[in-house]
N, C-alpha and C positions, 0 to 999 in steps of 0.2 A: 683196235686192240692196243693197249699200252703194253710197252716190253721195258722195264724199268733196271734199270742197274742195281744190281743190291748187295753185291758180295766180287771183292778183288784177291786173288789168291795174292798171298805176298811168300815169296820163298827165301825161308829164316835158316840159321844154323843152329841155334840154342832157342828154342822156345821160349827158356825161361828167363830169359836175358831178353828177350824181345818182345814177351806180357809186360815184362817189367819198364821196357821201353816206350813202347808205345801205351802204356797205363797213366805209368808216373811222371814221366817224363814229359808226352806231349798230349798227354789227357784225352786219350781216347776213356771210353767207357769197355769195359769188358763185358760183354756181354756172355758169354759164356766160356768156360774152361773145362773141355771134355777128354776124360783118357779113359781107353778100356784096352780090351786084348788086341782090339784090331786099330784102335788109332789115337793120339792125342792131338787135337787140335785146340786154339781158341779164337774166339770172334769178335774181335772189338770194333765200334763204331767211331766217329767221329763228332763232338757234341752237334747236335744240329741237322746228320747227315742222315739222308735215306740207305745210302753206302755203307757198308762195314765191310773189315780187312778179316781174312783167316790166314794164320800161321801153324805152322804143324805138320803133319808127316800122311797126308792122304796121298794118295798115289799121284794124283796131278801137280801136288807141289813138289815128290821129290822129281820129277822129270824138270825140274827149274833151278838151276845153279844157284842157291841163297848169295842174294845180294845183285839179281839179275836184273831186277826191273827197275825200269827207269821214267821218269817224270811223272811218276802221280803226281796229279794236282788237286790240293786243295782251296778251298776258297773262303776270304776273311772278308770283314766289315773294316778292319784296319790294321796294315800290316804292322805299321810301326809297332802295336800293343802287340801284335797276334807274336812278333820275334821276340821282343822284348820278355813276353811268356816266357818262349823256350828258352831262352839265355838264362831265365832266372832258374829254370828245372833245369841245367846244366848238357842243354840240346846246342851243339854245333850250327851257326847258323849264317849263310851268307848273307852279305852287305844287302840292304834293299836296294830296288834297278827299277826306274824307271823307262819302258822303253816310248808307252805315248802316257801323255798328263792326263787324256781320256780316262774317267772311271774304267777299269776293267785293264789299264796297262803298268801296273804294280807287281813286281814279284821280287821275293826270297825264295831260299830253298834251306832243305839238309837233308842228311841222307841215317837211316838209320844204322846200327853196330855193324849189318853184313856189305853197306854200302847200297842196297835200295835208296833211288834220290824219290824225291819230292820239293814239288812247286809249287809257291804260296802265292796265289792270285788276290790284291784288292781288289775288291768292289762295294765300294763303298754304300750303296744302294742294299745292301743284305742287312745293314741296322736298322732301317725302317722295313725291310720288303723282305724279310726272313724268306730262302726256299722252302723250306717246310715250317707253317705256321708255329708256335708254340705252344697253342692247343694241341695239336696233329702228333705232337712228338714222342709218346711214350711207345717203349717199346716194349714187344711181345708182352702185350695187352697189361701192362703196368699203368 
């Protein structure tokens, strides 16, 4: 039986400061944007990623201090371009750190408006060897 990752609650203070973050900013994809009487949430992905992140006011996020979680990691084809991105969409972003020359020991980080970090893994091996094909990638049956 596969048990797949598919959704990280991330705990935000301003929703709409934080679609707008993780939209515009560092280009997730929005997958959806839901509010009704009992809740607003939204789901964005990450290009590429089986994973998407929800922000918003379900019960289990507000038991999470916005700006609580710490080291998501993401994962790049090359950090240099992947920072260089976000510095251009106006993302705060540390210095890259190698800790081994090994494919796979490259990181940056940033952390979004409430202080949630995130770390940016090279592996260089994801431009030719995509984790999920390009065919494979459309979501909810798009």
């Amino acid at each position: 039986m596969d048990w797949t990752l598919e959704v990280v609650v991330v705990p935000v203070s301003d929703l709409a400061a934080s679609i707008a973050f993780y939209r515009d900013q560092v280009g997730f994809h929005l997958d959806h944007d839901t509010e009704n009487e009992f809740m607003h949430v939204a789901q964005l992905t990450p290009p590429g990623s089986g994973c998407s992140i929800v922000i918003g006011n379900l019960p289990s996020q507000n038991e999470m201090a916005p700006g609580s979680l710490k080291a998501l990691q993401l994962v790049v084809a090359d950090a240099e371009a992947a920072r260089a991105e976000l510095l251009g969409r106006g993302v705060e972003a540390s210095e890259i750190t190698v800790f081994d020359e090994r494919d796979g020991g490259t990181f940056f980080g940033f952390a979004d408006p409430d202080g949630n970090t995130w770390a940016v893994q090279q592996i260089r091996a994801r431009a030719d060897k995509p984790l999920i094909p390009l065919e494979a990638r459309g979501r909810f049956g798009e």
